[in-house]
C-alpha positions as a printed Julia matrix, in Angstrom:
338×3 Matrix{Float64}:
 -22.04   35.57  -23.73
 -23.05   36.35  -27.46
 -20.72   39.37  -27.44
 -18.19   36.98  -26.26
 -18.93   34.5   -28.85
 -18.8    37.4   -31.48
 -15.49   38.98  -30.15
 -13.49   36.0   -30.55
 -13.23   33.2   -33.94
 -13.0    29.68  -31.46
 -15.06   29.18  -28.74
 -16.97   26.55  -26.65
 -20.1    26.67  -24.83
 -18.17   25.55  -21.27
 -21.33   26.58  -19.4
 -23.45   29.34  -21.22
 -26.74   29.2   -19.3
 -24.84   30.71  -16.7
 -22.93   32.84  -18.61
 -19.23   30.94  -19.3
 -17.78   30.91  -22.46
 -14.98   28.96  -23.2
 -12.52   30.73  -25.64
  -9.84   28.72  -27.42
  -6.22   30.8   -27.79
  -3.7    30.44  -30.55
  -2.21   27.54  -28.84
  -5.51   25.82  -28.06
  -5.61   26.95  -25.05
  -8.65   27.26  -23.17
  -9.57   30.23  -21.18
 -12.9    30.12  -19.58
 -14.46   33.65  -19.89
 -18.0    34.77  -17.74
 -20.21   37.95  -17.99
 -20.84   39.42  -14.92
 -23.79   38.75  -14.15
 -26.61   38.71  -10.78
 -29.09   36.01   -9.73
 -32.76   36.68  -10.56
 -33.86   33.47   -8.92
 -32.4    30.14   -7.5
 -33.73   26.94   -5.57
 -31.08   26.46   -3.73
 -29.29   24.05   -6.38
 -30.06   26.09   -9.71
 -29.88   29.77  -10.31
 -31.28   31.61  -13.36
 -29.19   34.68  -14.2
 -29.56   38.29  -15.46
 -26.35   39.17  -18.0
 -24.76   42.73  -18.29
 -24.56   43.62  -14.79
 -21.83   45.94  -13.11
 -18.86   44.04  -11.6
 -19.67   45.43   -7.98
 -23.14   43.56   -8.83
 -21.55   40.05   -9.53
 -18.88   40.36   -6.45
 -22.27   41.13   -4.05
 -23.53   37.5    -5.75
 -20.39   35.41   -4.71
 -20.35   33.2    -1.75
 -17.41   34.02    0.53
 -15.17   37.67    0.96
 -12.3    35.59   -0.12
 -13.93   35.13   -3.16
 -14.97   38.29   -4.24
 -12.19   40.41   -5.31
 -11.68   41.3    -8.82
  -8.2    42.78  -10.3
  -8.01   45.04  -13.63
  -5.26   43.85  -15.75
  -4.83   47.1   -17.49
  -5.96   49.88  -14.7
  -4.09   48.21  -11.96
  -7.01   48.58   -9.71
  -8.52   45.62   -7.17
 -12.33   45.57   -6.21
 -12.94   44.8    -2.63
 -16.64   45.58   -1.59
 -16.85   43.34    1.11
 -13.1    43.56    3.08
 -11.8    40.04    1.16
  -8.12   41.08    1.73
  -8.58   41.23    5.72
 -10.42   38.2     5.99
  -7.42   36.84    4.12
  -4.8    38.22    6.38
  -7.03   37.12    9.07
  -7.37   33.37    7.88
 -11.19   34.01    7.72
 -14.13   32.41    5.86
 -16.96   34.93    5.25
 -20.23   34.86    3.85
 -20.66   38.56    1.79
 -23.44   39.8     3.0
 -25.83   38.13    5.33
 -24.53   34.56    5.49
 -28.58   32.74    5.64
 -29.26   34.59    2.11
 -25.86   33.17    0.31
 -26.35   29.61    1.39
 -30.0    29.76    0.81
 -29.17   30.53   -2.98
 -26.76   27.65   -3.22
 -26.9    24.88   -0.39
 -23.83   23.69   -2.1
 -21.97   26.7    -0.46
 -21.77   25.17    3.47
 -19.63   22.36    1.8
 -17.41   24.67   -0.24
 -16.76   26.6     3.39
 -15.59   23.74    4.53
 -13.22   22.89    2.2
 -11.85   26.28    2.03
 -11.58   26.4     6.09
  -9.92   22.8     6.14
  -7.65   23.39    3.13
  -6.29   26.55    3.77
  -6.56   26.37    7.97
  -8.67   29.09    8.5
 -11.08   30.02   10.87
 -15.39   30.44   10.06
 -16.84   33.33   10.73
 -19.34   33.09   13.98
 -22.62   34.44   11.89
 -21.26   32.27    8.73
 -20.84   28.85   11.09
 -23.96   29.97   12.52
 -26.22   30.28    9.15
 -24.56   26.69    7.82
 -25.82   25.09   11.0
 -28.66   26.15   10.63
 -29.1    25.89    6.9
 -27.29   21.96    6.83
 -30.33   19.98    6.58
 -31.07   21.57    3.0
 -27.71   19.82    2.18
 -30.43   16.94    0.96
 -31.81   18.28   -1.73
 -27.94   18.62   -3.4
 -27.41   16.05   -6.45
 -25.23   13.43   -5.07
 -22.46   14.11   -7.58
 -21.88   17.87   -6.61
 -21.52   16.5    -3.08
 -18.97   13.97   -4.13
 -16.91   16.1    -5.82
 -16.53   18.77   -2.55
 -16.01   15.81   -0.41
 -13.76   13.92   -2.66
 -11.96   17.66   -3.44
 -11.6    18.29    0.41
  -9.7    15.06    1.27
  -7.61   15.79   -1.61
  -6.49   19.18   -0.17
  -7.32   19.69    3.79
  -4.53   20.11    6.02
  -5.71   18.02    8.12
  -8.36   15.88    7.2
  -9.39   14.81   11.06
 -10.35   18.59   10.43
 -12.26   18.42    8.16
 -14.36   15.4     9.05
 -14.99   17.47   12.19
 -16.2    20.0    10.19
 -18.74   17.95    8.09
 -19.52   16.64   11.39
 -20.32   19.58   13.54
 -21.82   21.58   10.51
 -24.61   18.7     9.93
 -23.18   17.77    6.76
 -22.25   14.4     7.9
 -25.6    13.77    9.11
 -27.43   14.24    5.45
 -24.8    12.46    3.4
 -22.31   10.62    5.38
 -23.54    9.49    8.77
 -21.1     6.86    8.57
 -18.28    9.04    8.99
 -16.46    7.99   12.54
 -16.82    9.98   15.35
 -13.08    9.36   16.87
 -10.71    9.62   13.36
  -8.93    6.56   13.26
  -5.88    7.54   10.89
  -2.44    9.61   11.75
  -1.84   13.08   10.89
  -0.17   14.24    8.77
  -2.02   12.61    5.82
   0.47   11.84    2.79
  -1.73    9.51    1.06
  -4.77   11.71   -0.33
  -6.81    8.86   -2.29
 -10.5     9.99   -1.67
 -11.25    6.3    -2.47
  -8.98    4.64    0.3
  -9.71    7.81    2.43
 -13.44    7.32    2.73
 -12.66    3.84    3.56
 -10.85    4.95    6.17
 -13.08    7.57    7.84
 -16.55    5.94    7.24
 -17.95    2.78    8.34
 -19.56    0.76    5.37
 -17.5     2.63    2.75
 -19.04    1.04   -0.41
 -22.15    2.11    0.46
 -21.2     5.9     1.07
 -19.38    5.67   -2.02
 -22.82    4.23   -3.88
 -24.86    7.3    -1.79
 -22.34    9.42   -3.65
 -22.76    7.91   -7.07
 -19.4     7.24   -7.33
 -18.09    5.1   -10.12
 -18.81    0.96  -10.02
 -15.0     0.81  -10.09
 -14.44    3.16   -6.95
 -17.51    1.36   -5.19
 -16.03   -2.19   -6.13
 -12.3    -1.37   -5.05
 -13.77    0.07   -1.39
 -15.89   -3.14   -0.7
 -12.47   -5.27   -1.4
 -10.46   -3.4     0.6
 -13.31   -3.65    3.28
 -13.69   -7.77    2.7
  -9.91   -8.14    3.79
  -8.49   -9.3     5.99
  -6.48   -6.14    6.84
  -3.28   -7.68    7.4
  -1.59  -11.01    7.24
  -1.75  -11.74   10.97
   2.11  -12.94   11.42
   5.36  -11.28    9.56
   6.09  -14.31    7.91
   7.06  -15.64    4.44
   4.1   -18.44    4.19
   1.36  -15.88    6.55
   2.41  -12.95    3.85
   1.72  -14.99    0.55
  -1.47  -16.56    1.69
  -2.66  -12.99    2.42
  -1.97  -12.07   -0.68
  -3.66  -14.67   -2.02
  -7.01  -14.0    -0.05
  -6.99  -10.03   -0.81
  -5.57  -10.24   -4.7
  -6.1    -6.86   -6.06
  -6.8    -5.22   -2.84
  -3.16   -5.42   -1.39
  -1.78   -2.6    -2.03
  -4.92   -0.19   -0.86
  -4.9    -2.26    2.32
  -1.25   -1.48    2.87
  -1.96    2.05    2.5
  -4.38    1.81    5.08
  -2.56    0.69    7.23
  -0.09    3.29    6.51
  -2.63    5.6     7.28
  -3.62    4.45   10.18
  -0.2     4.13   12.13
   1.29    7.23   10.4
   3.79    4.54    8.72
   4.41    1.3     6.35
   3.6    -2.03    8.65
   6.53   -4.03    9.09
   4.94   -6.44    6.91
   5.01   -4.59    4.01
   8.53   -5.42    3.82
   7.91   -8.91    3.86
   5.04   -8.37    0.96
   7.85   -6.34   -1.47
  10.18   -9.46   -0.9
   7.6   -12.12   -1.71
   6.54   -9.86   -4.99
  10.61   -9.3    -5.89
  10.93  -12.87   -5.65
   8.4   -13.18   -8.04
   6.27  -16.01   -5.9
   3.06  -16.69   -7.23
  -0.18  -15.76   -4.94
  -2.56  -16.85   -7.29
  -3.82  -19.49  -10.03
  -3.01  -17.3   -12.97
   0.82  -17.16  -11.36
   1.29  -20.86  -11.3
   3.83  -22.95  -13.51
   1.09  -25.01  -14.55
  -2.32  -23.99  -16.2
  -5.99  -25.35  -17.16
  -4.76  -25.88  -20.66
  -1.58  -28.19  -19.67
  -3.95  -29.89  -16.84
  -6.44  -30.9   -20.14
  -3.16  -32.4   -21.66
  -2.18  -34.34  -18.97
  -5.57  -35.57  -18.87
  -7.53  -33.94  -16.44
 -11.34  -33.1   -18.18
 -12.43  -29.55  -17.71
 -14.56  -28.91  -14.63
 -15.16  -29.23  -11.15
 -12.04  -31.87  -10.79
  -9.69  -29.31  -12.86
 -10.94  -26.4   -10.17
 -10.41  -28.77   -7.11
  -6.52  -29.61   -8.7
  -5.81  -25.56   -9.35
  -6.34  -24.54   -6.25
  -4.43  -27.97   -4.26
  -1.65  -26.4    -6.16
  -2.3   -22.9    -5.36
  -2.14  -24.12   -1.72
   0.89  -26.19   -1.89
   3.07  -23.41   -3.64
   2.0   -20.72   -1.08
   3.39  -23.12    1.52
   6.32  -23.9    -0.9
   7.06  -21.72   -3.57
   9.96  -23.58   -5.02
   7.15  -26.37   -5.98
   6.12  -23.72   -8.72
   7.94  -25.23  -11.45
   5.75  -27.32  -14.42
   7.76  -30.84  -13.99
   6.81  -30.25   -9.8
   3.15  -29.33  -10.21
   2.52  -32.5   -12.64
   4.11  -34.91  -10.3
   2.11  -33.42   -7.61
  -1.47  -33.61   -9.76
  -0.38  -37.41  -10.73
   0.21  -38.4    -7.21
  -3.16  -37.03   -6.4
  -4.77  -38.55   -8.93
């Protein structure tokens, strides 16, 4: 990495302890460059590294065959040591070398052989399934984040994501970090909608709290438990039913339409009704209404518990009537219950 860092006038320390230098073009560009290097030890999360090694050295240190291939630009000449190019041709995930060793070095591996299997539809080598069975339950000593991210990347790029939830399942993933995770898939493949978020809510029961396992962002944790709270769907296709869903799920309308997108492999009927209501421009909530706190005060009403009470008698009358939602309407209603 120093010769790196000497070769070229811009660069970045992208990840030097392991040997990645990050080197800025003429166009600020960045190109992430690594020195081949092998592992002198690891814990099974962390590796410490020996620099300067040949590349048929840091292709043996790689996880899968698919993986370790190397091309020379200038020579024209592709490194294979460990029969990559079949297993490609085959649709084949590989360990190199002996399959217990490579996911003893990095844990985080049986996830990544998921991913690749689910995303690209290819089989897992019997001795590779084998050694990630066996080696799943040392999935727990992972950081939560580097978890989240292969689980978040997988539903983001599986072919079929009832696949892969299999796979975390019959691997022993699931049972470390997301034991949640149904056993019967309950959404429709093909998948269009790849939202990890609104994905995990769909696969796992008690989604916020997988998402909080996974140290996933207060915002991603906050939107699953609203989706969750519901209700899932406005019960009858109507104009009134519609608008006093909306009113009851606010911000979580839309993700709860997805879902239920996902889950029937199309748009409810009463989505329809929800993108009429919206074009219409009826209000659903307090801030929507003709008539706010501020004009209450002025027509008398004191701030407080009485002001509350009167917002939301008018919430509740315009979902019922939207054509009430005018300022002269709402004040004749407020005086007459007053």
């Amino acid at each position: 990495p120093d010769q790196i860092q000497a070769l070229f006038p811009r660069t970045g320390a992208v990840g030097i302890k392991h040997g990645t230098v990050g080197v800025l073009d003429r166009d600020r560009r960045l190109h992430e460059v690594t020195t081949f290097r092998r592992d002198v030890t690891t814990d099974g999360r962390h590796a410490v590294v020996e620099f300067g090694v040949s590349i048929e050295h840091d292709l043996a240190r790689r996880d899968f065959t698919i993986n370790a291939l190397a091309w020379h630009p200038f020579r024209h000449e592709l490194k294979d040591p460990f029969g990559g190019i079949d297993d490609l041709k085959a649709g084949v995930v590989r360990a190199v070398g002996e399959p217990a060793r490579r996911f003893a070095e990095d844990h985080l591996r049986i996830l990544r052989m998921l991913r690749f299997a689910s995303r690209f539809g290819f089989a897992i080598a019997p001795e590779t399934w084998q050694a990630a069975q066996t080696g799943a339950p040392q999935l727990e000593g992972l950081s939560a984040e580097r978890v989240r991210e292969e689980w978040f990347k997988g539903l983001e790029t599986a072919r079929s994501v009832a696949g892969l939830a299999k796979g975390w399942r019959e691997a022993g993933a699931a049972r470390v970090w997301l034991p949640e995770l149904y056993d019967a898939i309950p959404i429709a493949e093909p998948v269009l909608i790849r939202d990890p978020v609104l994905l995990t809510v769909a696969l796992c029961r008690g989604p916020a709290e997988v998402l909080a396992r996974l140290k996933a962002s207060n915002a991603e944790i906050m939107r699953a438990q609203a989706i969750s709270r519901g209700p899932a769907e406005p019960g009858l296709d109507t104009p009134p039913a519609v608008r006093r869903w909306l009113a009851r799920v606010g911000g979580a309308a839309d993700d709860l339409i997805s879902l239920a997108s996902l889950r029937a492999g199309a748009a409810p009927a009463w989505a329809s009704t929800v993108a009429q209501s919206r074009a219409r421009g009826e209000a659903t909530s307090r801030g929507e209404l003709a008539l706010a706190g501020a004009d209450l005060q002025g027509a008398g009403v004191p701030a407080g518990p009485e002001m509350g009470q009167l917002l939301e008698r008018m919430l509740q009358a315009v979902l019922d009537d939207p054509g009430l939602n005018t300022r002269e309407s709402l004040l004749a209603l407020v005086r007459s219950w007053r």
